[in-house]
C-alpha positions as CSV (number, residue, x, y, z in Angstrom):
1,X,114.4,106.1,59.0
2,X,117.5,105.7,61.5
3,X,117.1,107.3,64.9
4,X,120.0,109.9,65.2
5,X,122.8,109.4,68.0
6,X,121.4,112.5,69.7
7,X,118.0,111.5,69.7
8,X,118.5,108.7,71.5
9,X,121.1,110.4,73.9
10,X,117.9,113.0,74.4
11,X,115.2,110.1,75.6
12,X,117.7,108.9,78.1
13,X,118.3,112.4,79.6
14,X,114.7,112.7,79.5
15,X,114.2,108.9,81.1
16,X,116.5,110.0,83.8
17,X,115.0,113.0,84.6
18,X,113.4,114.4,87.9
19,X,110.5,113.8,86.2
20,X,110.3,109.9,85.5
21,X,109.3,108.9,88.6
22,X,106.0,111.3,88.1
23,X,106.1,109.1,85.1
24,X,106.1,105.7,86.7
25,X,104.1,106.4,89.4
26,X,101.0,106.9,86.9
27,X,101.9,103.8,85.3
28,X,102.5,102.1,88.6
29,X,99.2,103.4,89.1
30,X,97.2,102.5,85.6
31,X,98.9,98.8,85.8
32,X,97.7,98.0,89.5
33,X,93.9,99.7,88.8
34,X,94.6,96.5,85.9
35,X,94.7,94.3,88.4
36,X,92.2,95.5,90.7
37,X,94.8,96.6,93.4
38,X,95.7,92.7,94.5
39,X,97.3,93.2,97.5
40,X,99.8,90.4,96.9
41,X,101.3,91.7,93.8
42,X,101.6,95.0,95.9
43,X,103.5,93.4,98.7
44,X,105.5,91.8,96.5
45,X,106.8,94.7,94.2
46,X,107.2,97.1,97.7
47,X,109.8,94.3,98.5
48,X,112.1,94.7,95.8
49,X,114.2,97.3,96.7
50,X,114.2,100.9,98.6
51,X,112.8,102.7,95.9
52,X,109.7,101.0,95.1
53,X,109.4,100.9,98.3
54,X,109.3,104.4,99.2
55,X,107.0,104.8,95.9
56,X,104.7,102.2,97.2
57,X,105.0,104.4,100.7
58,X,104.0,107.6,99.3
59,X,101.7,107.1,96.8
60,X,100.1,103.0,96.4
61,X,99.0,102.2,99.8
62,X,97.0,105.4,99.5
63,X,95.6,105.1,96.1
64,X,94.9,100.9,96.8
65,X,92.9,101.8,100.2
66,X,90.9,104.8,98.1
67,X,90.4,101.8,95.3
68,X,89.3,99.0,98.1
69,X,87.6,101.1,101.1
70,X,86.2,104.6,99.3
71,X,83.5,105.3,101.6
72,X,85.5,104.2,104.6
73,X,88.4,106.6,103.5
74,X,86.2,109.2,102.8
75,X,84.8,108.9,106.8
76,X,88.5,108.9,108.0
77,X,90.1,111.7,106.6
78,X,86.8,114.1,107.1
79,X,86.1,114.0,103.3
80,X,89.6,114.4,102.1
81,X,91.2,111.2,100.8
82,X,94.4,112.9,99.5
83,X,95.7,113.8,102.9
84,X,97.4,112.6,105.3
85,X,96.3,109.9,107.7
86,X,96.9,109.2,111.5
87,X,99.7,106.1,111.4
88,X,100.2,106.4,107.5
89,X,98.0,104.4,104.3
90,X,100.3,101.7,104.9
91,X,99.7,100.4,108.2
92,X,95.6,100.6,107.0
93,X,96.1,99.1,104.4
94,X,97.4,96.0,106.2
95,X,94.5,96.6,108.6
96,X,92.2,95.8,105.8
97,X,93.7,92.4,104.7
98,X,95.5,91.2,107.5
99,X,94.4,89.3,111.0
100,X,97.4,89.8,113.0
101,X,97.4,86.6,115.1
102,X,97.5,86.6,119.3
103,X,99.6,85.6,122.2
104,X,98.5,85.5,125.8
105,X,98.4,88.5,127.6
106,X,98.2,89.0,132.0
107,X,94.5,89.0,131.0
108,X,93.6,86.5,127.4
109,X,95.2,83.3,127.8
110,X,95.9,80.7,124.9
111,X,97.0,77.4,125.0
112,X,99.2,78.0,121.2
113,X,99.9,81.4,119.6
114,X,98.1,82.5,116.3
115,X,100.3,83.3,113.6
116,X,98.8,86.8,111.9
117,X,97.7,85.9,108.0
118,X,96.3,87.3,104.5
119,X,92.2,87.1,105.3
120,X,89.9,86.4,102.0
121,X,87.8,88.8,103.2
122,X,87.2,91.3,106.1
123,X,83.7,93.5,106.9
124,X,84.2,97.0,108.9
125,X,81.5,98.5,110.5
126,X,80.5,101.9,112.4
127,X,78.0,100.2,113.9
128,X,79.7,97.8,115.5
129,X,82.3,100.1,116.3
130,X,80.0,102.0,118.5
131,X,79.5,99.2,120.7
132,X,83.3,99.5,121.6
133,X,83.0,103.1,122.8
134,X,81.8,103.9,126.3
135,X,78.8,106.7,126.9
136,X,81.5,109.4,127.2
137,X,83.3,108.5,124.2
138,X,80.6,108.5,121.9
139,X,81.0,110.9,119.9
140,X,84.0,109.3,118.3
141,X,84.4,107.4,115.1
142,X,85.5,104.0,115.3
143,X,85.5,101.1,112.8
144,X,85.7,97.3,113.7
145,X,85.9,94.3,111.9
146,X,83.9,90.9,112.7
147,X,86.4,88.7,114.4
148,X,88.5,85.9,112.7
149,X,87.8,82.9,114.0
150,X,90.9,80.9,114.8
151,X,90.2,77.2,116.6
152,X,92.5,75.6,119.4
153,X,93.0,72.8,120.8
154,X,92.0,71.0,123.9
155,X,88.5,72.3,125.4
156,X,89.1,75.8,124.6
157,X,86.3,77.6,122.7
158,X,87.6,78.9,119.3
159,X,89.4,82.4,119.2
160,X,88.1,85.4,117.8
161,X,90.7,88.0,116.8
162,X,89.3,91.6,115.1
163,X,91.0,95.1,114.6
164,X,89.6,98.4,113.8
165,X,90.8,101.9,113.4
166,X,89.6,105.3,114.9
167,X,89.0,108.6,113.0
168,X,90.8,111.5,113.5
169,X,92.2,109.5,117.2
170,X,94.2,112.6,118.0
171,X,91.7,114.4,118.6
172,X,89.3,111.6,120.1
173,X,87.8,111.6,123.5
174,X,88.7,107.9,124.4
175,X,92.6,109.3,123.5
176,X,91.8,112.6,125.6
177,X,89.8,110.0,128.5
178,X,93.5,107.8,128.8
179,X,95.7,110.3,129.0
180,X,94.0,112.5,131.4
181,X,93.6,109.2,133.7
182,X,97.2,108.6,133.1
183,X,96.7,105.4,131.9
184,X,100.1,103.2,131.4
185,X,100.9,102.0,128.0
186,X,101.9,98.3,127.8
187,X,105.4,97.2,128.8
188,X,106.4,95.0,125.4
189,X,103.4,95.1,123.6
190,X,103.2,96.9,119.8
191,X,100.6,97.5,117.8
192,X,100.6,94.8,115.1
193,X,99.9,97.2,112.1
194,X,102.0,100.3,113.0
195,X,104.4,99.1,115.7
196,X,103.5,101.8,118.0
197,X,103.1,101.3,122.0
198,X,99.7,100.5,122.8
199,X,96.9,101.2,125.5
200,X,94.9,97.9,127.6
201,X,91.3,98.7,127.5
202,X,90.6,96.3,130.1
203,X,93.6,98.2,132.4
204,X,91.9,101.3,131.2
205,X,88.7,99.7,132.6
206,X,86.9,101.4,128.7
207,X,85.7,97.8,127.7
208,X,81.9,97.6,127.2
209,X,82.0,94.1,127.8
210,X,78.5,93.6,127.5
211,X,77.9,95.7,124.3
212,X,81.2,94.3,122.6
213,X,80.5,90.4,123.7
214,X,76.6,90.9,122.1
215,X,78.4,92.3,118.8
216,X,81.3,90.1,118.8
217,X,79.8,86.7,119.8
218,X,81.4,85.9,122.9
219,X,81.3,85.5,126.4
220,X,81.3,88.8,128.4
221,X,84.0,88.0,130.2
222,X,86.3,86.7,127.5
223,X,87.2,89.9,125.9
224,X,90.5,91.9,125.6
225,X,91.4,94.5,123.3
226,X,94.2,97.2,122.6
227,X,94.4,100.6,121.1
228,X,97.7,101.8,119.9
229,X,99.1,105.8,119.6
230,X,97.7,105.9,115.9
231,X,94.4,105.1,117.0
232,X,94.8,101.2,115.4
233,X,92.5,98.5,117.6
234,X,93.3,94.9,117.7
235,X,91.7,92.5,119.8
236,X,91.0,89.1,120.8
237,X,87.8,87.2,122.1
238,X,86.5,83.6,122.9
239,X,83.8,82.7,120.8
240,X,80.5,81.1,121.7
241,X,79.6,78.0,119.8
242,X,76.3,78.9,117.9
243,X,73.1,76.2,117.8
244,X,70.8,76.8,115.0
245,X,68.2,78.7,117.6
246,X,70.7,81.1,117.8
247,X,71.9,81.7,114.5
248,X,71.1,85.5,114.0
249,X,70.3,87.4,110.4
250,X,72.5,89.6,109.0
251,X,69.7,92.1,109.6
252,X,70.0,91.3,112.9
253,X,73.6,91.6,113.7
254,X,74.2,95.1,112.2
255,X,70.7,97.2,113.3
256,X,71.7,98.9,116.6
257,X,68.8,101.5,116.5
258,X,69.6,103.3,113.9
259,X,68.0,103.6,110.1
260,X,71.2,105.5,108.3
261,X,72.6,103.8,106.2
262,X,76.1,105.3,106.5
263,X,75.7,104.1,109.8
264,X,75.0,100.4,109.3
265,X,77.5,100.0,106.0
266,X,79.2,96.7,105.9
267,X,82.5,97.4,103.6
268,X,83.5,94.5,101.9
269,X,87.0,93.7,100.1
270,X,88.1,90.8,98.7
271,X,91.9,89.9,98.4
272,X,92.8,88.0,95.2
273,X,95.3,84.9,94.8
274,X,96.2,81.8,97.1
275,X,96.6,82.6,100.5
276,X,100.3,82.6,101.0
277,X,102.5,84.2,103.2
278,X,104.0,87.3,102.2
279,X,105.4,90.0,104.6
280,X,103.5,93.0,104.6
């Protein structure tokens, strides 16, 4: 049977209607829980015009970092993954996936810039976290990755380059410790992941460099790090060539003293497809 002129006319209208985008956004949804929230396929659909941009702005990046990082979302919004977050899902999203590269700063020099890139995957850890936070910041939540290990040239040792994220930074002591020290933000430094000004630890004179090295791999004093606004860490670090004596087991590297497990949760993600460059 022959659909009638003013059925047709009616499925546009209803097409068209205030509520299709609901409707797209739950297929938006259903298609990338299809393909397990690649990251890639993400980037590339949020750069195909304004409006699935601002879809992939409001609703994706949340529902891919809920898909990849449950647990770790849970701890950052206090047990309420559908609200806001302190920078927006999309700048932690890209903390997730992507090493943001390095240039020298007045205290970490390198011989050649490191280009930020898609990682394969990326571990974030409390525990290690706590190693960044000095005895009167304690009671903050911080999450850090292990370092991405970029080698250079000439007699350098290899760079390590990390990032991490704080909970609820706002409200944080180390945010409450800089500000009531006054502590300058950096002239023409940005947070790689948000694009917010950003805090020196070292100028702040908050680096545990002995707690931080231990956990990192590297020498005490090769260490420098950044905190931005939103509570985003990014950091670089020489790395310390390892002989087998001092290979360490993964037991090892992530007890600090404590038996929760919450505590001493590695979260894993693995990003699908080749490694290309797409802008994120």
């Amino acid at each position: 049977m022959c659909e009638k002129p003013n059925q047709r006319l009616k499925i546009a209208d209803f097409v068209d209607s205030s509520e299709s985008g609901i409707l797209n956004e739950r297929i938006l949804v259903l298609v990338f829980e299809s393909l397990k929230w690649d990251i890639r396929v993400l980037c590339v659909m949020a750069s195909v015009n304004r409006r699935f941009r601002g879809l992939a702005k409001r609703v994706l990046w949340r529902e891919f970092c809920l898909y990849r990082a449950p647990r770790m979302v849970y701890t950052l919004t206090g047990g309420m993954p559908n609200s806001r977050i302190i920078g927006g899902w999309h700048p932690l999203a890209k903390l997730l996936f992507f090493c943001g590269g390095c240039v020298s700063t007045p205290n970490f020099e390198v011989i050649q810039p490191s280009r930020g890139h898609f990682v394969k995957s990326s571990r974030f850890s409390k525990t290690s976290g706590r190693s960044f936070l000095s005895k009167k910041c304690r009671g903050d939540v911080l999450f850090v990755s292990d370092p991405c290990e970029h080698p250079t040239r000439g007699e350098q040792d290899d760079v390590g380059i990390y990032r991490g994220v704080f909970r609820d930074f706002t409200k944080s002591r180390t945010r409450e410790f800089l500000i009531r020290r006054r502590v300058d933000l950096e002239a023409g430094s940005r947070c790689p992941y948000c694009g917010m000004r950003v805090w020196s630890m070292t100028a702040a004179r908050l680096i545990q460099r002995r707690s931080v090295a231990r956990r990192l791999g590297s020498n005490e004093g090769g260490v420098e790090y950044f905190v931005c606004l939103n509570g985003h860490l990014h950091g670089t670090c020489w790395l310390v060539p390892l002989t087998s004596g001092d290979e360490n087991t993964e037991d090892d590297r992530e007890t600090d003293g404590s038996c929760d497990d919450e505590e001493n949760h590695i979260y894993n993600f693995v990003s699908n497809g080749p490694d290309v460059p797409i802008d994120l």
